[in-house]
N, C-alpha and C positions, 0 to 999 in steps of 0.2 A: 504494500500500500504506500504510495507516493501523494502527502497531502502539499500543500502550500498555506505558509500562514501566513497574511496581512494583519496589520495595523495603524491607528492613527493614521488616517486617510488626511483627515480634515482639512476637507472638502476639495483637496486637490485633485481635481478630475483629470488634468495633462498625468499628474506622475501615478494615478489610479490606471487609466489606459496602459502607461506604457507595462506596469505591472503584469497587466491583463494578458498586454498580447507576450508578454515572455513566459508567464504560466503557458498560455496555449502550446506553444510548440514545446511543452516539458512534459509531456506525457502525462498530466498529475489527475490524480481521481478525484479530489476533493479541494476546496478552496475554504476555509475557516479565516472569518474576518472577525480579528478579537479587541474592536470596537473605535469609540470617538473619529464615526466618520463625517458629519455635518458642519461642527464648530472650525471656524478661520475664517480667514477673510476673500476666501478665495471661489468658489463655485457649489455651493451645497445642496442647489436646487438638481444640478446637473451629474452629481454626485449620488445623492440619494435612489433619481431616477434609475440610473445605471446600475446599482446595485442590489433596486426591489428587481427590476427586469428580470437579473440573473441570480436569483432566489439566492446566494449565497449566505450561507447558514454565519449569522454573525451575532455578537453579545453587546451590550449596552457597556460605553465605558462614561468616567465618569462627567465627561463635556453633554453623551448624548443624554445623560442622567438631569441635567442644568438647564439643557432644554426645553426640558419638560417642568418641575420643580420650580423654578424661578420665575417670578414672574418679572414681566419685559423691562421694567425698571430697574429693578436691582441685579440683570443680567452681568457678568463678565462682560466683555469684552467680545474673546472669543466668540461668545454666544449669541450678542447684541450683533455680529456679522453677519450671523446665517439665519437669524430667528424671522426678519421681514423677507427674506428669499425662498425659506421652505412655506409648504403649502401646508393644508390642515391633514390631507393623504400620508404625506411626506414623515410629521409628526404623527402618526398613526401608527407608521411603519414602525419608528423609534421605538414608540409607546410596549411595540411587542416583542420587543426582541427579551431577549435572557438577560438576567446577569450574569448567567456560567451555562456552559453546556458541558455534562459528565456522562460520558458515554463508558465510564468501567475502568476501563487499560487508559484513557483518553481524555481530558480535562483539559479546559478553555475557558479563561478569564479575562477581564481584561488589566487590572491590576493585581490582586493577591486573590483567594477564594473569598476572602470576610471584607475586601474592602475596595471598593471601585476607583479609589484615588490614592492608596499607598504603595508606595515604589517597594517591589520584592527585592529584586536579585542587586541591586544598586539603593543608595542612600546619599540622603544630600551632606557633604563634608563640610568641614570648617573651611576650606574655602570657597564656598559656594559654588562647587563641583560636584559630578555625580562619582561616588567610589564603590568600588563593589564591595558589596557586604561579606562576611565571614559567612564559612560553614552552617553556625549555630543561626546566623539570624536569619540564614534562607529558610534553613528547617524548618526556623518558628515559625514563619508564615503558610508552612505547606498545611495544618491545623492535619485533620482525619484523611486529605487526597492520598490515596493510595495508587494513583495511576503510573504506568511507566511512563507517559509521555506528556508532559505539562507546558502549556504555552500562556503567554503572559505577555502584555503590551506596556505602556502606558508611561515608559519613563522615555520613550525614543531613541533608548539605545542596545543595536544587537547583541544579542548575548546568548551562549549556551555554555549551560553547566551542568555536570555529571555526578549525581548525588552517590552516593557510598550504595551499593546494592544494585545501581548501574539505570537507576531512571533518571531522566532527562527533564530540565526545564529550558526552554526556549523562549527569549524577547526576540521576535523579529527585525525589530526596529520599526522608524515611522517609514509607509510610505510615502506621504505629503509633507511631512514637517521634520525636515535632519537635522534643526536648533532651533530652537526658543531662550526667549531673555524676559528672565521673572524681575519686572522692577518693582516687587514691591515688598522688595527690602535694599539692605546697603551695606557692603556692595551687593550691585546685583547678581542675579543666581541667572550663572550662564551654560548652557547645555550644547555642548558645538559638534556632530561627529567629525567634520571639516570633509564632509562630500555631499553635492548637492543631489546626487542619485537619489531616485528611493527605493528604499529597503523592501526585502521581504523574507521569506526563512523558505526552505524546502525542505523536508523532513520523511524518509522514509522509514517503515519499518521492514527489518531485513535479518534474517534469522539468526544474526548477531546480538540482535536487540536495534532500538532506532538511532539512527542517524541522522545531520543537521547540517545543512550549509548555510549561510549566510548569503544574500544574492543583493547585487543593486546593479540598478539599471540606468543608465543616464537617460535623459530627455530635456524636450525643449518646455523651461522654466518659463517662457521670455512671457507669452501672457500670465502666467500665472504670477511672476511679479508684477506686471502693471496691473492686477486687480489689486492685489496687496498696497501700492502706492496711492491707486484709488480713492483708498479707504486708509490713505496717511499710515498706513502700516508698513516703515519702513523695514523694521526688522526681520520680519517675514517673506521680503521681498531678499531682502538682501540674505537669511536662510537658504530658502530655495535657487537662489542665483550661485550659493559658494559654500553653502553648509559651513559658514564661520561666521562670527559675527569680528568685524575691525578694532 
């Protein structure tokens, strides 16, 4: 079984395609999208559409959770983007997705199992950088999942790690968003892979037990930063343009 995991779309429809058409030609059985595809400033009407089309079995993360939740005034940012772009359909979709899909051997979240917005396999450091966590703190967060193969989104950066007993968790990384810049602290909290690509994970199971590659794809950013500039969302723009921030 050849799956693909996506995540953190938000709502980049240019680097969601290119995703698309490089899954196509990889043979893959299945497509698991482990959540936060609407929120940014970039395409989420166009986004959403393409994603109910292709019925793609996906989980709520915690932007498409804020969505819904918050009401239009006291919205993020992120959310205040896409929230007069989606339709009431659109939000429907959101409304039904999961917070986890546990198929047994098979578990899909999009941040931890208990919590839709806490970073597992990584943690924010004293320098306002993402480090990966110890041993013990990944455990803590696996709670009662007993699966071999566990995937997780939500901090935007790739990762696979190989627990003691030989099960696997895997962050894809984002396919829309390779950096974000939290101001709202000081210094600010910078998240950079420094490649504008988007990510995605290929994960087979193979009589060895499963397997994980790490995949990006390059594509052309070029509208998808002038929507970001649009809406005075420089850094977004300047994300997907070079996956660094200056």
């Amino acid at each position: 079984m050849k799956l693909a995991l996506i995540s953190d779309i938000h709502s980049n429809i240019a680097a969601l395609d290119a995703v698309l058409c490089d899954i196509e030609r990889r043979g893959v059985d299945r497509i698991i999208n482990l959540g936060d595809s609407l929120s940014g400033p970039f395409a989420p009407a166009e986004t959403a559409e393409r994603l109910i089309a292709l019925n793609i079995p996906t989980v709520a993360g915690n932007h498409d959770r804020l969505l819904l939740e918050t009401p239009n005034t006291d919205m993020g940012l992120w959310e205040r983007w896409a929230i007069d772009d989606v339709t009431p359909a659109h939000l429907n979709w959101v409304r039904s997705l999961p917070k986890m899909i546990d198929e047994g051997d098979m578990f899909f979240c999009h941040a931890t199992p208990e919590d839709d917005a806490k970073n597992w396999l990584d943690h924010r450091g004293p320098d306002h950088r993402l480090v990966a966590r110890d041993l013990d703190g990944v455990l803590a967060r696996l709670g009662p999942v007993k699966a071999d193969l566990v995937a997780c989104g939500h901090t935007h950066m790739p990762r696979v790690v190989r627990l003691p007993g030989g099960a696997m968790i895997v962050n894809p990384g984002a396919v829309g968003c390779p950096a974000y810049l939290d101001t709202r602290m000081e210094p600010n909290f910078v998240q950079q892979t420094g490649s504008p690509d988007a990510s995605y994970s290929l994960v087979e199971k193979t009589p060895a037990g499963w397997t994980a590659s790490l995949m990006t794809v390059p594509y052309d950013s070029t509208d998808m930063a002038k929507m970001a500039r649009d809406r005075c969302a420089e850094s977004w723009a300047e994300a997907v343009e070079t996956g660094w921030f200056a």
